[in-house]
C-alpha positions as CSV (number, residue, x, y, z in Angstrom):
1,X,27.0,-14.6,-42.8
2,X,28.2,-14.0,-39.4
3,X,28.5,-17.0,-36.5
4,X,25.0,-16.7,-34.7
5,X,25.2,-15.5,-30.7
6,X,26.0,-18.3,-28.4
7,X,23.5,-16.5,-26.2
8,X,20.6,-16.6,-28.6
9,X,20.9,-20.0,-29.8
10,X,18.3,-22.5,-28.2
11,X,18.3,-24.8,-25.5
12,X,16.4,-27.5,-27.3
13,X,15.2,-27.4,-30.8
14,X,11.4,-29.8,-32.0
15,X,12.5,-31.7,-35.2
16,X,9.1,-33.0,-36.6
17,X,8.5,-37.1,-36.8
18,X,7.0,-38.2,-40.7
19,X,4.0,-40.0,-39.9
20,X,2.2,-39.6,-42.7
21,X,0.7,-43.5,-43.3
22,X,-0.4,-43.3,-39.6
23,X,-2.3,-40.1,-40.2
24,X,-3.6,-41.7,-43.5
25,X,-4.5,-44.9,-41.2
26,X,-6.1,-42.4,-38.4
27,X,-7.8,-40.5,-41.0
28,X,-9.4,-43.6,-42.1
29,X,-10.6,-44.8,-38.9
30,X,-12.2,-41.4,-38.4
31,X,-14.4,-41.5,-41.6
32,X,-15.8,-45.2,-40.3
33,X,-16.5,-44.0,-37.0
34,X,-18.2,-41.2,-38.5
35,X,-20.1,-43.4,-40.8
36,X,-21.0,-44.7,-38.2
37,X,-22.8,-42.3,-36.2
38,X,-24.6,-40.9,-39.6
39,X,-26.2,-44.2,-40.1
40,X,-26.9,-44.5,-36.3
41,X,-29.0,-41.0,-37.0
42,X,-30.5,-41.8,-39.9
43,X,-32.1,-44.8,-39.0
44,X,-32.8,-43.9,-34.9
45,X,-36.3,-44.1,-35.5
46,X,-36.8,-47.0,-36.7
47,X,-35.0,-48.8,-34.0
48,X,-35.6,-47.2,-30.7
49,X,-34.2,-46.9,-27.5
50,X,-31.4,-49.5,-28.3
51,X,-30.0,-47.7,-31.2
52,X,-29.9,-44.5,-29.2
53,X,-27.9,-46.0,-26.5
54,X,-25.6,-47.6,-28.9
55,X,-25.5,-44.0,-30.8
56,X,-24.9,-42.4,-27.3
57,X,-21.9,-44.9,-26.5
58,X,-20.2,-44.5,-29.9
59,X,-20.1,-40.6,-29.6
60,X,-18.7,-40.9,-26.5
61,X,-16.0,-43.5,-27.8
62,X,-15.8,-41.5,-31.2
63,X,-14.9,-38.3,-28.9
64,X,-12.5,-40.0,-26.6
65,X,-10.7,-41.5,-30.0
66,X,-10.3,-37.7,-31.5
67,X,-8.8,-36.7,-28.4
68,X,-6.1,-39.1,-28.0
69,X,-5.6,-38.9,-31.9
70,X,-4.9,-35.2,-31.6
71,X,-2.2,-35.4,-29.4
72,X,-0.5,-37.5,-31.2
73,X,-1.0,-36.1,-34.7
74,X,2.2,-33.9,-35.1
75,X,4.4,-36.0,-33.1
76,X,8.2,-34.0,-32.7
77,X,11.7,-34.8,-31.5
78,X,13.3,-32.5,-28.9
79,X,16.8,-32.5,-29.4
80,X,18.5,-30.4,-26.5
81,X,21.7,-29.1,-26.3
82,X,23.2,-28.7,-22.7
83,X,26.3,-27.6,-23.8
84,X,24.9,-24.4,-24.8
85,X,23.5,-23.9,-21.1
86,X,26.6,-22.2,-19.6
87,X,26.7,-19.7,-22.4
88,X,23.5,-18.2,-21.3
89,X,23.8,-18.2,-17.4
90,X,27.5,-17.5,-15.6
91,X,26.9,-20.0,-12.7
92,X,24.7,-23.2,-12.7
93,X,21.7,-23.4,-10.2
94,X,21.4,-26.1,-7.1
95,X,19.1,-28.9,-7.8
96,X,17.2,-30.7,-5.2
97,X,16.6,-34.7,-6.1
98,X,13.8,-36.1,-4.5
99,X,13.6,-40.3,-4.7
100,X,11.0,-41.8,-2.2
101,X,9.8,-45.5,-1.1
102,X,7.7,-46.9,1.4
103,X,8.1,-50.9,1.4
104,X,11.5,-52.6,1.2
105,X,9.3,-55.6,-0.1
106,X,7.1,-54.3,-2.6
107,X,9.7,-51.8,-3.2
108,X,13.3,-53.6,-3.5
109,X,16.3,-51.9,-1.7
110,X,18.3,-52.3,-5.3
111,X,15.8,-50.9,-7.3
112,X,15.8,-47.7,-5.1
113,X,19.7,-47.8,-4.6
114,X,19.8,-48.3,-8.6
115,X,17.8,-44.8,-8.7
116,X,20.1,-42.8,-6.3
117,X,23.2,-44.2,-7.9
118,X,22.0,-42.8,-11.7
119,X,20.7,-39.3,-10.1
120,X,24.6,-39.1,-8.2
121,X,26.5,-39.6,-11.4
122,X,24.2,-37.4,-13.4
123,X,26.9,-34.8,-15.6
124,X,25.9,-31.6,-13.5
125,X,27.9,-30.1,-11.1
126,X,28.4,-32.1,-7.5
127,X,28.3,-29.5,-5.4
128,X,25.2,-28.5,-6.6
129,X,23.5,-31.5,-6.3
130,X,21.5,-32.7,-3.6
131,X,19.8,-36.3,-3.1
132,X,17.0,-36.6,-0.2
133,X,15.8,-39.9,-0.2
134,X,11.9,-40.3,1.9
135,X,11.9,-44.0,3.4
136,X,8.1,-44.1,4.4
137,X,8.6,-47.5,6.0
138,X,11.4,-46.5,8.3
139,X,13.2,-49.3,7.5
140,X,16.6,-50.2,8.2
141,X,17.0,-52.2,5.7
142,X,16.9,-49.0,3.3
143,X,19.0,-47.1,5.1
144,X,21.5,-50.1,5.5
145,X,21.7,-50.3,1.6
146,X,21.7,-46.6,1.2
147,X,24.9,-46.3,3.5
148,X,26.5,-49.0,1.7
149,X,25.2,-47.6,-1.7
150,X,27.4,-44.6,-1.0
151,X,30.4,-46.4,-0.2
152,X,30.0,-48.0,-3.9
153,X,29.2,-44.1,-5.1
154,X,32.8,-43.3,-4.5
155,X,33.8,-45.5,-7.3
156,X,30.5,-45.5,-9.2
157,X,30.7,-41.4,-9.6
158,X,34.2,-41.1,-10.7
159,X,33.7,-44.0,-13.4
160,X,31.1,-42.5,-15.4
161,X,32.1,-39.3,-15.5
162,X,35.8,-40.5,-16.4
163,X,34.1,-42.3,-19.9
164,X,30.8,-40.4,-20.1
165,X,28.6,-43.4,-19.1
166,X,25.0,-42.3,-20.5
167,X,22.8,-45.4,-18.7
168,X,24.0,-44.6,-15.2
169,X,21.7,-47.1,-13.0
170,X,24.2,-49.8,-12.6
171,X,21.9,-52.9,-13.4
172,X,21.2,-51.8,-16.5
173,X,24.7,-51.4,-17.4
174,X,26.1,-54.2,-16.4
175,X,23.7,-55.9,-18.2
176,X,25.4,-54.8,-21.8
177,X,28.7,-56.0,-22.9
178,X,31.3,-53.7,-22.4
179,X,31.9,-53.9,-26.4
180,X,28.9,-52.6,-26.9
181,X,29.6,-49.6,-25.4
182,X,32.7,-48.2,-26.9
183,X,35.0,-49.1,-24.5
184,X,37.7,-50.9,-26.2
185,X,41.0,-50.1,-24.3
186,X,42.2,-52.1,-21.9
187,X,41.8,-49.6,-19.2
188,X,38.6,-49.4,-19.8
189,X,37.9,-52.9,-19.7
190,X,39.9,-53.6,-16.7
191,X,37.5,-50.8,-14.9
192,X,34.3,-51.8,-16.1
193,X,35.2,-55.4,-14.8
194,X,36.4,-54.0,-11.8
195,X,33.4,-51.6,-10.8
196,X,30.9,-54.3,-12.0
197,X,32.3,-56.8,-9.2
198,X,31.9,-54.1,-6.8
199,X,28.4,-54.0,-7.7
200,X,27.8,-58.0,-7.4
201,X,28.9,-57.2,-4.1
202,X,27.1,-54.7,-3.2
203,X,23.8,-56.3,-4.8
204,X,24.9,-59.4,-2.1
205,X,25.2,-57.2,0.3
206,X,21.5,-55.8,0.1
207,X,20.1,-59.4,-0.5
208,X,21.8,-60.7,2.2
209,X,19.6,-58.2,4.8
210,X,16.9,-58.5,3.1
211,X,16.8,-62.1,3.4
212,X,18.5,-62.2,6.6
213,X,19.1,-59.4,8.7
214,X,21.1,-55.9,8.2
215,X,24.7,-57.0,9.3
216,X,24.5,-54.0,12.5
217,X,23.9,-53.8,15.6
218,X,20.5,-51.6,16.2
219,X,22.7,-49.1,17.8
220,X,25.0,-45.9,17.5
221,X,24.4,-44.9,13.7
222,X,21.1,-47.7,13.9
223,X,19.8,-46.9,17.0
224,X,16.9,-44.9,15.9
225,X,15.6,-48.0,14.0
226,X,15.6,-50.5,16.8
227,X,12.2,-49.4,18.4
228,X,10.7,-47.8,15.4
229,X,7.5,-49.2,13.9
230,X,6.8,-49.0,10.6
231,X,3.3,-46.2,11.4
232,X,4.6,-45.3,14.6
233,X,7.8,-43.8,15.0
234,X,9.6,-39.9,15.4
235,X,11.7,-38.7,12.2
236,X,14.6,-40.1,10.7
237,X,17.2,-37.9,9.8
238,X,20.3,-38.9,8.4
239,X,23.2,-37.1,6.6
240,X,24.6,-40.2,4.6
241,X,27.0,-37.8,2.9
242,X,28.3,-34.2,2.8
243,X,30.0,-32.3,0.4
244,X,31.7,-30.3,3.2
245,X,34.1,-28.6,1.0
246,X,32.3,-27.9,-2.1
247,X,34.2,-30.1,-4.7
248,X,33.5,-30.7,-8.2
249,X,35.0,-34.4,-7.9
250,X,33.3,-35.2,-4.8
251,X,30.0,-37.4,-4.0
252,X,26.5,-35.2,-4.2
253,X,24.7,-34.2,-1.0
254,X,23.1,-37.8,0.6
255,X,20.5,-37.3,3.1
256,X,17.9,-40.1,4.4
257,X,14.8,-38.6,5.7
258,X,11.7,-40.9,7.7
259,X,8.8,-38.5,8.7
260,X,7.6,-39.3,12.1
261,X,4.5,-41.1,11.8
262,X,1.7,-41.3,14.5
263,X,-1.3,-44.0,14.3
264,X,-4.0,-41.6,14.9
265,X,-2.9,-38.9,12.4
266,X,-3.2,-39.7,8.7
267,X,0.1,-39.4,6.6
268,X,-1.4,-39.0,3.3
269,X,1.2,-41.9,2.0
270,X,3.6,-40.6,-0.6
271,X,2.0,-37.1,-0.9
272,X,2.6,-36.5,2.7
273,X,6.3,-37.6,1.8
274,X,7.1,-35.1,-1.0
275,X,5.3,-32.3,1.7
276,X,7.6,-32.7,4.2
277,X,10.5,-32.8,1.4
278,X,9.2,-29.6,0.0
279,X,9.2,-28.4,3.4
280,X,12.4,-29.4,4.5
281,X,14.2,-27.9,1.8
282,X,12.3,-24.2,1.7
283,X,11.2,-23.5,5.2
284,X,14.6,-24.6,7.0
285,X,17.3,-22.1,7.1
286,X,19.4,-24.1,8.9
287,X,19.6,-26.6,6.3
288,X,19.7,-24.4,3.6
289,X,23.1,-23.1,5.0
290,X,24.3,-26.5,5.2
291,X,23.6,-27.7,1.7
């Protein structure tokens, strides 16, 4: 039997889940709702108006039940296989990321940072990568850690792609022990200690303005964000980082992007974010040629 072609082998394969005592479970809970609803109808009459709204309520919950039930009755596994991807197309595509917040307090600067740093070290490509990140509050503070976020990308980037790192978000990393994830040499370990002071730093860093104040003066690079309010203010637009020359082992695209914001026109909150996103990447040519 010959070896299959690598072109017609699939992407992603659905291995089906055993779940036969939860059907058997499900199955019974169906019969007793049923029940249910025949004794409801058999003995209507004899009880009125009550009994109908109780019948009425029960169909209603008995239909709601099926329909969650049913989705979940042949449950599946998709196991992909991403290798096979550049067998069946010569030349990757870009990919636009889109990450957006609109309160540096209900919405923590690390938490968001945490999210661009995983989507950067993705294994795809850099220079087909893009990250636009949609700061609805126009808040320094976000762009502050964003700026230093990339400087700590440099590292970051390099590192997981050096020992395949699968959980990519920093905090969630550094929360396992480095035994735990396979690294044994002492190379490894040296690294892992070394990139996870850099991120205590960091993570001081961002705390530190949040708390305080962001360590700039509101000028030069800042100056947009000294008179900006946070539903009054022209667009943002900032080019944190370019991949100029198109390198593999270089940082993604990282672009910070505040619509401008008027008080007397609605914004549609983060809708009207992911508009002008979607607009910014497919109705400007001059920023197509750049990224």
């Amino acid at each position: 039997m010959g070896m299959a072609n690598p072109i017609s082998l699939p992407l992603y394969e659905k291995i089906p889940r055993k779940n036969t005592l939860q059907r058997a479970f499900d199955s019974l809970i169906f019969l007793l709702l049923l029940s249910l609803l025949i004794y409801r109808l058999l003995y209507l009459n004899n009880h009125g108006l009550t009994w109908l709204l109780a019948f009425l309520c029960e169909s209603w919950f008995t239909f709601t039940w099926v329909l969650i039930i049913s989705s979940k009755w042949n449950p599946v596994i998709n196991k992909t296989y991403p290798d096979r991807l550049l067998q069946q197309v010569p030349e990757l595509p870009s990919v636009d990321m889109f990450v957006t917040t609109a309160d540096p307090v209900l919405e923590p600067p690390i938490i968001t940072v945490n999210t661009v740093l995983s989507l950067l070290a993705i294994d795809y490509p850099s220079h087909k990568l893009a990250c636009y990140v949609s700061d609805d509050g126009c808040s320094s503070i976000t762009y502050y850690s964003l700026v230093e976020a990339s400087k700590f990308a440099k590292l970051w980037v390099p590192f997981c792609k050096k020992y395949n790192i699968q959980v990519r978000a920093p905090f969630r990393y550094f929360s396992t022990n480095p035994q735990t994830l396979g690294g044994s040499s002492s190379d490894f370990q040296q690294e892992w200690k070394r990139m996870k002071d850099e991120y205590e730093r960091l993570s001081c860093k961002i705390e530190d303005a949040v708390h305080k104040s962001v360590p700039c003066d509101l000028s030069g690079d800042f100056g947009e964000f000294s008179n900006a309010e946070r539903k009054n203010h022209p667009a943002i637009i900032k080019v944190i980082w370019e991949n100029k020359i198109g390198l593999l082992d270089e940082l993604p695209h990282l672009v910070y992007i505040s619509r401008e914001k008027q008080p007397k026109h609605p914004h549609h909150y983060k809708a009207g974010a992911m508009n002008v996103l979607c607009n910014f990447i497919i109705h400007s040519p001059k920023n197509a040629e750049l990224f």
